[in-house]
Every structure is written in C-alpha cells, then in structure tokens.
C-alpha positions in Angstrom: 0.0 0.0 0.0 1.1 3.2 -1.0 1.9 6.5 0.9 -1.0 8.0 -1.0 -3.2 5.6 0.0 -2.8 5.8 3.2 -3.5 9.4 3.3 -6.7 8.2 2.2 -7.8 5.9 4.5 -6.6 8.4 7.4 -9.3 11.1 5.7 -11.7 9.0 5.9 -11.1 8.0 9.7 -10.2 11.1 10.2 -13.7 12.5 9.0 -16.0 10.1 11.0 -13.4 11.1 14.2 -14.4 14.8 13.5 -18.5 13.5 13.3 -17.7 11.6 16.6 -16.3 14.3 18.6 -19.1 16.5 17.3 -18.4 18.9 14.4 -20.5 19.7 12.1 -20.5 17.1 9.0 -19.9 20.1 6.4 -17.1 21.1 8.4 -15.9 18.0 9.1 -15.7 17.2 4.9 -13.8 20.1 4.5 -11.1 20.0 7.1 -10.8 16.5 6.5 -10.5 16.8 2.5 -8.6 19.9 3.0 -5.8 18.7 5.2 -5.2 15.3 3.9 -5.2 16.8 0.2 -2.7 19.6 1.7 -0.6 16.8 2.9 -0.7 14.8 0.1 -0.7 17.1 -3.3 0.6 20.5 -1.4 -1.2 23.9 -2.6 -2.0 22.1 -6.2 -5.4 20.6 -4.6 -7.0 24.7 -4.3 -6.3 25.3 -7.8 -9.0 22.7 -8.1 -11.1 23.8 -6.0 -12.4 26.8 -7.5 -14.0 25.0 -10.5 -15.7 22.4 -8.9 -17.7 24.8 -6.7 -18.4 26.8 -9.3 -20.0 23.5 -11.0 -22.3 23.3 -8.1 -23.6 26.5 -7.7 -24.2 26.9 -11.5 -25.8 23.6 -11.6 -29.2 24.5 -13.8 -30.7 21.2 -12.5 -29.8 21.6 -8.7 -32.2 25.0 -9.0 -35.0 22.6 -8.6 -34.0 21.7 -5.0 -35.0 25.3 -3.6 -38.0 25.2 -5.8 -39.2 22.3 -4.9 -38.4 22.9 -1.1 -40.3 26.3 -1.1 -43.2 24.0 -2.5 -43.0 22.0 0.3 -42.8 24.3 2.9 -45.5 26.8 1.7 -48.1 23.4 1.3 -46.8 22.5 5.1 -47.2 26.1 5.9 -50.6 26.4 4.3 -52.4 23.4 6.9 -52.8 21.1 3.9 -51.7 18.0 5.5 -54.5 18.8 8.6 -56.9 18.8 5.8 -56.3 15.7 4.2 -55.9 13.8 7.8 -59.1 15.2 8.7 -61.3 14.1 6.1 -59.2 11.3 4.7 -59.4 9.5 8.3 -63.4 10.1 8.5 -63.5 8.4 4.9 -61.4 5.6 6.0 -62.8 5.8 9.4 -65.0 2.3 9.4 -61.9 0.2 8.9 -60.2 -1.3 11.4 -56.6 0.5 10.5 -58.6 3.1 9.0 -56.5 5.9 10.6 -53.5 4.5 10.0 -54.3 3.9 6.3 -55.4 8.0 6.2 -51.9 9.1 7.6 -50.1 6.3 4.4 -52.3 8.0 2.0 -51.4 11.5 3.6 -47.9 10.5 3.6 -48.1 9.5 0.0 -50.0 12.9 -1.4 -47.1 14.9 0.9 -44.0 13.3 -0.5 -45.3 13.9 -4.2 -46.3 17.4 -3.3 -43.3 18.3 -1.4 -40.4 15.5 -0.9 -39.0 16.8 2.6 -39.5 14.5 5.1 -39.0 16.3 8.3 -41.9 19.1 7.3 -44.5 15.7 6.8 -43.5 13.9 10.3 -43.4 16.5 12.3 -46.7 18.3 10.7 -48.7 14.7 10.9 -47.2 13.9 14.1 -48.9 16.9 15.7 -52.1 16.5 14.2 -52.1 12.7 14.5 -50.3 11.1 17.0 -52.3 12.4 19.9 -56.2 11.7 18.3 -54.7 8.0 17.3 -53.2 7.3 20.8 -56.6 8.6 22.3 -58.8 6.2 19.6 -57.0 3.5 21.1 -54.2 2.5 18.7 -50.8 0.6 20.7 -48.2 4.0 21.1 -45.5 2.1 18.9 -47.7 1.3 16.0 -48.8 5.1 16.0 -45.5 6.2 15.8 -43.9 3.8 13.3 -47.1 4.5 11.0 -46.2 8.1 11.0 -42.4 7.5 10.8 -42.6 5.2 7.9 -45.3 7.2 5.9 -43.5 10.3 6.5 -40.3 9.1 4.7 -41.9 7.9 1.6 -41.3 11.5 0.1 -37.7 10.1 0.0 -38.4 7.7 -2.7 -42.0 9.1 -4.7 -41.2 12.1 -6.5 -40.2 14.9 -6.6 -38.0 13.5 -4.1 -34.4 16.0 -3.3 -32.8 12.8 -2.8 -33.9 11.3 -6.5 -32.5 15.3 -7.8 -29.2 14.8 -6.2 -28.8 11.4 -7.5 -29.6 12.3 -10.4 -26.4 14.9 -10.7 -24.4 12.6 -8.9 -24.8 9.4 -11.2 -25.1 11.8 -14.4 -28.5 10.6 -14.7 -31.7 12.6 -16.2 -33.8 13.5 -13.2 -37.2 13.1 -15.6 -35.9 9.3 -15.8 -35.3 8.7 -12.2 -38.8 10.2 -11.0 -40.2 7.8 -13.5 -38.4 4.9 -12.5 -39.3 5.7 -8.7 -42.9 6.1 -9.2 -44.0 2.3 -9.1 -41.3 1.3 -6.5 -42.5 4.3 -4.7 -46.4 3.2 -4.6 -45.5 -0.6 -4.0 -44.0 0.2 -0.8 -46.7 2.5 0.3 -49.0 -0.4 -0.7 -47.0 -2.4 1.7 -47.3 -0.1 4.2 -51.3 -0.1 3.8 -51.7 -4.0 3.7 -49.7 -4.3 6.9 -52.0 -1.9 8.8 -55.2 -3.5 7.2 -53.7 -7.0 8.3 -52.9 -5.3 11.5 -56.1 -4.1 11.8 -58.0 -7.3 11.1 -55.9 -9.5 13.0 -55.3 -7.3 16.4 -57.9 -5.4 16.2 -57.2 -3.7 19.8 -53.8 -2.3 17.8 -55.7 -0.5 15.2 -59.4 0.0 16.5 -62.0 1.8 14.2 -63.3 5.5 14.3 -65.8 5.4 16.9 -69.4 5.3 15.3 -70.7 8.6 17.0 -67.8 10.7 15.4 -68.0 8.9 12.3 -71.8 10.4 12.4 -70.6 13.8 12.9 -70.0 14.3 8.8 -73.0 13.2 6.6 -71.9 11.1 3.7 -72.7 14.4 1.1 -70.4 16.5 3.6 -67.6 14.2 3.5 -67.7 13.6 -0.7 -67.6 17.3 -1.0 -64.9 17.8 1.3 -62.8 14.9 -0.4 -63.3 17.0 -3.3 -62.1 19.8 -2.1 -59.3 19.3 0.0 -58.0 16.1 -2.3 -58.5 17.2 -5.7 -56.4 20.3 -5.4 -53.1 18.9 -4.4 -53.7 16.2 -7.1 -53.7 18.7 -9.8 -50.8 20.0 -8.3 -49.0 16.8 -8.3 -50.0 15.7 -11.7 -48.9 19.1 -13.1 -45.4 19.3 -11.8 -44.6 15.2 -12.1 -46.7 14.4 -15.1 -44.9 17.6 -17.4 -41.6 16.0 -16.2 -42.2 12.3 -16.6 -44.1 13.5 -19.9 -40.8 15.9 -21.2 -42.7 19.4 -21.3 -40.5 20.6 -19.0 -37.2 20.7 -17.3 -37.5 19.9 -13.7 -36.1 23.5 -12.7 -39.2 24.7 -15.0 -41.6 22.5 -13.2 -40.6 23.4 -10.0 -40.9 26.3 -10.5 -44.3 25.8 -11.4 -45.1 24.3 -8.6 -43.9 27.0 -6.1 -46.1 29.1 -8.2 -49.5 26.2 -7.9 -48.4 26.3 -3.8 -49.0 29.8 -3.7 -52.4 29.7 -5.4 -53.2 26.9 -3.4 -52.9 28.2 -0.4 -54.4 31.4 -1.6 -57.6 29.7 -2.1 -57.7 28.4 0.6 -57.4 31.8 2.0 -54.3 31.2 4.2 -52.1 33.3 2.5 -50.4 36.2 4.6 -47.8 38.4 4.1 -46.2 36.7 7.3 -46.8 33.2 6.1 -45.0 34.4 2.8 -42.0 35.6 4.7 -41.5 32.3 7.0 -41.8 30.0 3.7 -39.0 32.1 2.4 -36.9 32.1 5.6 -37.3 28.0 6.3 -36.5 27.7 2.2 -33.6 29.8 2.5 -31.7 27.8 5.6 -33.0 24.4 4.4 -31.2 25.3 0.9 -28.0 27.0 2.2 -27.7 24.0 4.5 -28.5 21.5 1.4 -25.8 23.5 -1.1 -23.1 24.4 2.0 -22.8 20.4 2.4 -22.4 20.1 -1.2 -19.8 22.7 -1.7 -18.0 21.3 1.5 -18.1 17.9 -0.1 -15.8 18.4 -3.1 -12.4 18.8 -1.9 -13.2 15.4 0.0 -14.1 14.0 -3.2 -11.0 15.9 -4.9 -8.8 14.6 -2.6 -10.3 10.9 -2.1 -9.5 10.7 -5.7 -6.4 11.9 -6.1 -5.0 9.6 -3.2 -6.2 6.9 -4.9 -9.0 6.1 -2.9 -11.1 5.0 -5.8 -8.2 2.2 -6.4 -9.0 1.1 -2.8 -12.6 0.5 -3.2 -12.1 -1.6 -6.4 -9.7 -4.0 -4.8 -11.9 -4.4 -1.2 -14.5 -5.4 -4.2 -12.5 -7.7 -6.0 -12.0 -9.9 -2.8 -16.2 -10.0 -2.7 -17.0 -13.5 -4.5 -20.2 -13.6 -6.9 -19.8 -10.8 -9.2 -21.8 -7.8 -10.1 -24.5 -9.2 -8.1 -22.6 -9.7 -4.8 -21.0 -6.4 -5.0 -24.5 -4.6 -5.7 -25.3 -6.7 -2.5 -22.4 -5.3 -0.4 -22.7 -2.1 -1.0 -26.4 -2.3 -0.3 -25.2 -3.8 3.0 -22.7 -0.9 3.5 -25.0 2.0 2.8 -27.8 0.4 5.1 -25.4 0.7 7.9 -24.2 3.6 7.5 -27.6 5.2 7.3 -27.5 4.7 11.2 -25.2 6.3 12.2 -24.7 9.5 8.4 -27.3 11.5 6.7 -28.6 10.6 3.5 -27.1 13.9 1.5 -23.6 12.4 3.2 -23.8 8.8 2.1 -24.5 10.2 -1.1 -22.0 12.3 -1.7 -19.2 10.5 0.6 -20.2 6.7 0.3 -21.5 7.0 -3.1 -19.2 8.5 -5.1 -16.5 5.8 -3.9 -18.7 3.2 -5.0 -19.8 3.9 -8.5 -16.3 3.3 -10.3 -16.8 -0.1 -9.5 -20.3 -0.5 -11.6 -18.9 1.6 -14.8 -18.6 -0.3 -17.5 -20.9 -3.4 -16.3 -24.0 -4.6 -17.2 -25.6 -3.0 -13.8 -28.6 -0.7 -14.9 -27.3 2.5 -12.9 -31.3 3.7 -13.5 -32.1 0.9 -11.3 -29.3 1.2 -9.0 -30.1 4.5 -8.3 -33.5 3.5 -7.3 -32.3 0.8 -5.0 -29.9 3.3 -3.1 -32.8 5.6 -2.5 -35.1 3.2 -1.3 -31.7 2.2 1.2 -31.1 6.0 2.1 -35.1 6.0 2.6 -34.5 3.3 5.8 -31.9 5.5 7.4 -34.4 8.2 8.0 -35.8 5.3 10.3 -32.8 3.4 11.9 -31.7 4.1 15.5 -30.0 5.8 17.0 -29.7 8.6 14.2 -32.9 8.2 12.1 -33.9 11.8 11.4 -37.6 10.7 11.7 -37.3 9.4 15.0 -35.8 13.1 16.2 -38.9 14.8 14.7 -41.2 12.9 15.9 -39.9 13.1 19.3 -39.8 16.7 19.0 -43.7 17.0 18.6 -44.7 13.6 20.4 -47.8 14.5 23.6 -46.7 13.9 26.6 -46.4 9.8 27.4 -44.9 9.0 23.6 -41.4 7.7 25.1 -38.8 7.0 22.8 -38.9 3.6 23.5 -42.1 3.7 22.0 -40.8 5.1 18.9 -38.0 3.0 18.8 -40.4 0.2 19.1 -42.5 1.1 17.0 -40.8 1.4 13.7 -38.6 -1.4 13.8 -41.5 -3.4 11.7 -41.6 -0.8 9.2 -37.7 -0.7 8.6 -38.6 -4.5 8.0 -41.4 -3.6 5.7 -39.3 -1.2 4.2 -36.5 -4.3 3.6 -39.1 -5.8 2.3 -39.7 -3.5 -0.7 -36.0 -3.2 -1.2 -35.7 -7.2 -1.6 -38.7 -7.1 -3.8 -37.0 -4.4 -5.7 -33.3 -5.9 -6.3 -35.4 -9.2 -7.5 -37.6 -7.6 -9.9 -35.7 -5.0 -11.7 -38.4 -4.1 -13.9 -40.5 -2.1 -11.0 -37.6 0.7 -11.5 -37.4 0.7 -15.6 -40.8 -0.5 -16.7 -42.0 2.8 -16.8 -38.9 5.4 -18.1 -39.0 2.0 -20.9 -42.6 2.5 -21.4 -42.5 6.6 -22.2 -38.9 6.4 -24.1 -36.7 7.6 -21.6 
C-alpha cells in the first residue's frame, strides 16, 4: 500500500473522528479533505477547487432543489396536511386501520407534493399522533405508521434525494422520478396492507373511528370535502410530475411551477399572509444553504479521495467479494444500510456514493435501477436508531407519554417492511425501468 493511500484511508477515519467528537459534518468534509489533500498534493489541490464549486452553484438542475423545497414548505405552511388527515381519516374511518391507512395516503400525497421529510413527520405527528393514541391505537404502532409514511417522500417524486442522485450518477432526473414512481407506490401499498392485516388480525392495535364521530360528517359533507381538500393537491402533483415524466419541461421549469401552484393553493384556501410568505422564504432559505453548503463542502473530500487513490482502494476491497456484479451490488447495499445509522442521507450520497460507483462503470448494472435501489436504502436510514432523522422529529412534537422507547419500538417493523420492498426491488428490476422503458426515456 502506498503512501498515498494511506493518506486516504486516514481522511476517511479522520472524518467520522471529527463526526464523533461533534463537528459539524460540512465542516468535518472540509477540514478533513482539505488537510489530507494539503498533505498529500501541497497547494495544487485549491487550484482545483475553485472550479468544482463553481459547477455546483451553476448547476441549472440543482435550481429545482429550492423550488421544490419552497413548495414543500408553503403546502406544510398552508395546513394542507391537517386537511387531508381530517377528512381522509373520517372516509377511512369504518376500517379497522382506517387511521392508519389515512396518515399512508397523507404520507403519499405529501412526498409527491413536497419530498421533505421532516416538514410531513413532524406536521402529521402533531395532528395525528395524539387523536390516534386517544382512539386506542398501541403507542408504537402510531408512531412507526407516522415515521414510515412520513419518509416515503424520499423515494415518490419529486423527491431531493432522487435530484441529487440524479447529478451525482449523471443521470436525467425526468428518468429517475419515473423509475421511482412504481417502486415508490409498491412500498406504500405495503405499508397499507400491513396496517389493514394489523387491523383485522389485532384489532385492539388498530381499532376503528368510533361510530358517534363517524356520524358527525354526513356522507354528502364528507364527498364534497374529499373533493375539495383532495383534488387540489392532485392537480398540483399531476402538473409538476406528469410535465416532467411527460418531457414538457425541465425539472427546474416544473418546479418552478409548482412553487407558483403552492401559492395559489394556499391562496384559495385563503391562508395566504404576508407573514406566512415571509417564513416559507426564511425555512426555504436555511433548508437550501444547509442542502448547497454540504455540497460545496463535499468536493475537496471527493477531490482529494480521488487523487489519493482512494477509488483504487474501493475496487480492490471489491475484487475480494465473490459472486460478481451481483454480490457487489449486494455489499454495497449492506454498506449503505449501515451507514444510514449512524450518516445522513445527503452524506452517504455524496461520501459513500461517489467511492462506490467506479466499481459499476462499465458493467451490465442498470445504474437507473441502481439509483432507485440506493434511495429506497437512504429512505430506511431516516428510520434506523439511533440517528434516524424521523425518530428526532417525531420526538420533537410527540404529547406527553410518547417515550422513545415507544418510537424506537414502533418502527422497527416498518424498517422491515421497508427491507421488504428493497428485496422485492433488487429481484424484480423491472418495478424501477418499466415505466422510463414505457415513455422512451
């Protein structure tokens, strides 16, 4: 092993060290990548520098990410979640697991309208946890439900993780919200049909809506309100996926259109202030700056991984794997799962990731696919203890006697669920590149 190489190694311990002691993981990429590159290229590694951030910030298809977030948070902003939970639930009300059903549904209709996870668990956690616990449904299951549902804008479009993929395997980001759509909707499904079976099977879990609040909205009330509070955010979602899956427009011009259709949404609905207006802009302004200062942070890492020959050391840890493509896909499955315990998704993606790929180049390994599998792995690290972002939301808004036992407990069946889908999609291909097939992408 070279000198070079074991620079390389010592950045990488030396950037979980910095994690460990508590620095922030930006920082930590940068004085990591920094110092080793200083040590092992001298002042030659900043000349770099310079053009790869500019790449970043001049990125026309990373413009969607703020778009997109500003969607999100003016629909959060707007009460549209408390909507759907409210009349979704009555409609679903007479089924044992009916409430649990609403908040997949809800979970599904906020991931495709705004793709940020922490804005759907903590906003259904505060409307939904309490009323569930209260209706009788077992603490753990309530919390899983709304821990698992709230991640699935992670993998149904437009998801930010499926954007920055898409930049970071070259990929068009029209093809990967395609291929995500039917994987993305098969593990909601399994999602539902656990809580139906739970329902049906342990009934004291998962009780139904009690009658005499199911009678407080007439069956004509409850159709209209579907129709208004449902339809709406449809359109929305149709508009801004179906003119990307379609090709009318760029996702940056989609986006775009869709900050615009959140506005007029919430317009109509006639919570639209001037103050409302000026918090969406402030929470889309940090949740961006933190998205792009991680990114920017992450490139003399990357620079200097490379230039140590760190890439060389991934592809010979691979070449003692036996099985071929197929075992290696498996291991680095196996890798990113882990580290999803204890890293970020943006992180893995851009530190994990990027080590990995030079090993699939030039093989028969659909990356379309592959990219769908590691975003349907990044998805389960939102839910893994003792670092899953969804459990820290949750926590955040959770009544008082939600423990985090509790939580913990309660959504260790859905990170098997969620295994589940990820089996089901590493057997079957075709769920991820059916559809981009179908339309010509």
């Amino acid at each position: 092993m070279t000198e070079m190489e074991l620079l390389a190694i010592a950045m990488v311990g030396g950037f979980f060290t910095l994690l460990v002691i508590g620095v922030p993981v930006a920082i930590s990429l940068a004085v990591s990548g920094l110092t080793f590159g200083y040590l092992g290229f001298g002042t030659s590694l900043f000349g770099l520098l310079p053009g790869r951030i500019h790449g970043v910030v001049t990125n026309y298809t990373l413009l969607a990410l703020p778009l997109f977030i500003f969607m999100g948070v003016m629909l959060e902003k707007s009460r549209m979640a408390e909507d759907l939970i409210d009349v979704i639930g009555h409609a679903m009300g007479r089924v044992r697991g009916g409430m649990g059903l609403a908040i997949v549904i809800v979970g599904v209709l906020m991931g495709a309208s705004s793709g940020i996870v922490g804005a759907t668990v903590v906003t259904v956690g505060l409307l939904a946890l309490g009323p569930l616990v209260r209706r009788g449904y077992d603490k753990g299951l309530a919390c899983g439900t709304i821990c698992a549902s709230g991640t699935l804008g992670q993998i149904i479009p437009p998801s930010l993780v499926l954007i920055l993929l898409a930049d970071i395997l070259g990929l068009s980001v029209g093809t990967l919200f395609a291929a995500a759509m039917v994987p993305g909707l098969m593990l909601a499904g399994i999602l539902a049909l656990y809580l139906l079976a739970i329902g049906y099977f342990f009934p004291h879990m998962a009780p139904a809506i009690p009658q005499e609040e199911r009678d407080e909205l007439s069956r004509g009330d409850l159709i209209v309100k579907l129709f208004k509070v449902v339809f709406p955010p449809l359109i929305l979602i149709f508009a801004v996926l179906g003119s990307i899956v379609g090709g009318i427009a760029a996702p940056t011009e989609a986006a775009s259109m869709g900050a615009f259709g959140s506005i007029v949404l919430a317009l109509i609905g006639r919570r639209l202030s001037w103050s409302t207006l000026m918090e969406v802009c402030k929470s889309t302004l940090l949740t961006s700056a933190m998205v792009f200062f991680i990114l920017i942070c992450a490139q003399p890492f990357g620079l200097a991984f490379r230039g140590l020959g760190g890439e060389g050391l991934v592809e010979q840890m691979f070449e003692f794997i036996p099985g071929g493509e197929m075992a290696d896909l498996l291991f680095m499955m196996a890798v990113i799962f882990v580290l999803g315990f204890f890293l970020e998704w943006i992180e893995i993606s851009y530190i994990a990731l990027p080590m990995f790929l030079p090993v699939f180049a030039g093989t028969d390994v659909n990356m379309v696919w592959l990219a769908i599998l590691v975003a349907m792995n990044l998805q389960t690290s939102f839910l893994t203890p003792p670092f899953g972002w969804a459990l820290f939301f949750l926590k955040g808004v959770a009544p008082p006697g939600i423990t985090t036992g509790d939580i913990y407990r309660g959504v260790i069946p859905f990170i098997g669920l969620q295994m589940l889908g990820l089996i089901a999609l590493f057997m079957f291909p075709e769920l991820a590149t059916w559809l981009p097939d179908v339309i010509g992408w």
